[in-house]
ZAKEDO-585404 format. One line per 10 residues: number of its first residue (from 0); their letters; for each residue x, y, z of C-alpha. Coordinates in steps of 0.02 Angstrom, whole numbers, plus 50000, padded with zeros to 5 digits. Layout:
N
NUM = A = X/Y/Z; ...
END
This chain:
114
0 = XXXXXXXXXX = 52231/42297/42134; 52273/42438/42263; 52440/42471/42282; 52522/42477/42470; 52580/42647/42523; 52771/42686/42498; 52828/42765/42668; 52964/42897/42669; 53100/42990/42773; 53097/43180/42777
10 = XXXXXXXXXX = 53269/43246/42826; 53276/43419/42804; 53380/43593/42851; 53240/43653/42965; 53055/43631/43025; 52995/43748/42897; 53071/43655/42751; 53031/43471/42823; 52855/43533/42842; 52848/43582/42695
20 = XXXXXXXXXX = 52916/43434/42604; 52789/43319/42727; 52622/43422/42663; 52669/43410/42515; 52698/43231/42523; 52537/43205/42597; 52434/43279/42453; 52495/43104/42378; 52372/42956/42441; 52520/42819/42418
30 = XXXXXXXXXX = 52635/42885/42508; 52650/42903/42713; 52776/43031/42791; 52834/42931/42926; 52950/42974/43096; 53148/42904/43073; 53089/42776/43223; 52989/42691/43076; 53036/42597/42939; 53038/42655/42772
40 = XXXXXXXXXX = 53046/42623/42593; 53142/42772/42546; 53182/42939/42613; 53194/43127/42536; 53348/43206/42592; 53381/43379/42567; 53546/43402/42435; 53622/43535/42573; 53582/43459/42736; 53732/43469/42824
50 = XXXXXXXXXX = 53869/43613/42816; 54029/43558/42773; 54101/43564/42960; 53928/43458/43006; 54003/43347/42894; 54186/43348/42944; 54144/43316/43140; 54005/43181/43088; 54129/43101/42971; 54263/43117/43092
60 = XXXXXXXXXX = 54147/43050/43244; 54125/42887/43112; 54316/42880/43138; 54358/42914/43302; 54213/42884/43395; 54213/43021/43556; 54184/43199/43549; 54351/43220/43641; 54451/43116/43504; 54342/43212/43370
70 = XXXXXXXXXX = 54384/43391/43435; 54582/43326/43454; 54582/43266/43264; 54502/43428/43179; 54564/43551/43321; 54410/43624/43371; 54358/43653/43561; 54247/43511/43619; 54122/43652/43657; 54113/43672/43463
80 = XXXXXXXXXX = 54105/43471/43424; 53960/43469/43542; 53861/43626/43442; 53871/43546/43304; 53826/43362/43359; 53672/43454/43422; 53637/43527/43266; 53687/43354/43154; 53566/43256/43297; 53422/43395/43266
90 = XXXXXXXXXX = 53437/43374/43076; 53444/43196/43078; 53300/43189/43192; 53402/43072/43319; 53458/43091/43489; 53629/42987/43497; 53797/42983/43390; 53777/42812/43330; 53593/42834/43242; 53667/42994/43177
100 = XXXXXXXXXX = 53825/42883/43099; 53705/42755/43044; 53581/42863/42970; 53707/42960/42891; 53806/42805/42814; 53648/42745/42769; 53613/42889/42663; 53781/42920/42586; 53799/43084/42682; 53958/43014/42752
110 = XXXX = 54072/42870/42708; 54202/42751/42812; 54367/42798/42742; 54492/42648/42701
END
């Protein structure tokens, strides 16, 4: 019986690295690097991907839901919020704040707080 091909996620740090990890993937006949826009079965994220102020500003985007509100809460410049949405949206591999708070929650990178 041939078994269906598991498809998988690569969110990594940088091209090189996500390249990498896809080749290497590839060498495997069952499973399928696939683009975010397609669904998966599971997904390889690098441990490190986001800095710890990526982090902060995603987690506090979750929250407050405007860069504006975001750069009042941590008191950075809305310049800076905006650098590193840019950043969190390139890593991510999406190109609006709520897939990168879904994506994010979906992968335990950040978490609603109570």
């Amino acid at each position: 019986m041939k078994r269906k091909p598991i498809a998988v996620h690569v969110y990594a740090k940088d091209d090189l690295i996500s390249d990498f990890l896809t080749n290497f993937l590839k060498t495997n006949p069952n499973i399928i690097p696939v683009p975010p826009s397609q669904p998966a079965d599971a997904a390889i994220i690098q441990a490190d991907l986001l800095s710890p102020a990526e982090q902060k500003v995603l987690q506090a985007l979750a929250k407050y839901g405007t860069v504006l509100k975001v750069a009042e809460a941590l008191h950075y410049s809305r310049g800076t919020v905006k650098v590193c949405l840019s950043r969190i949206y390139s890593k991510l591999k999406v190109k609006t704040a709520p897939q990168a708070v879904a994506i994010a929650m979906k992968y335990g990178l950040i978490r609603l707080e109570d």
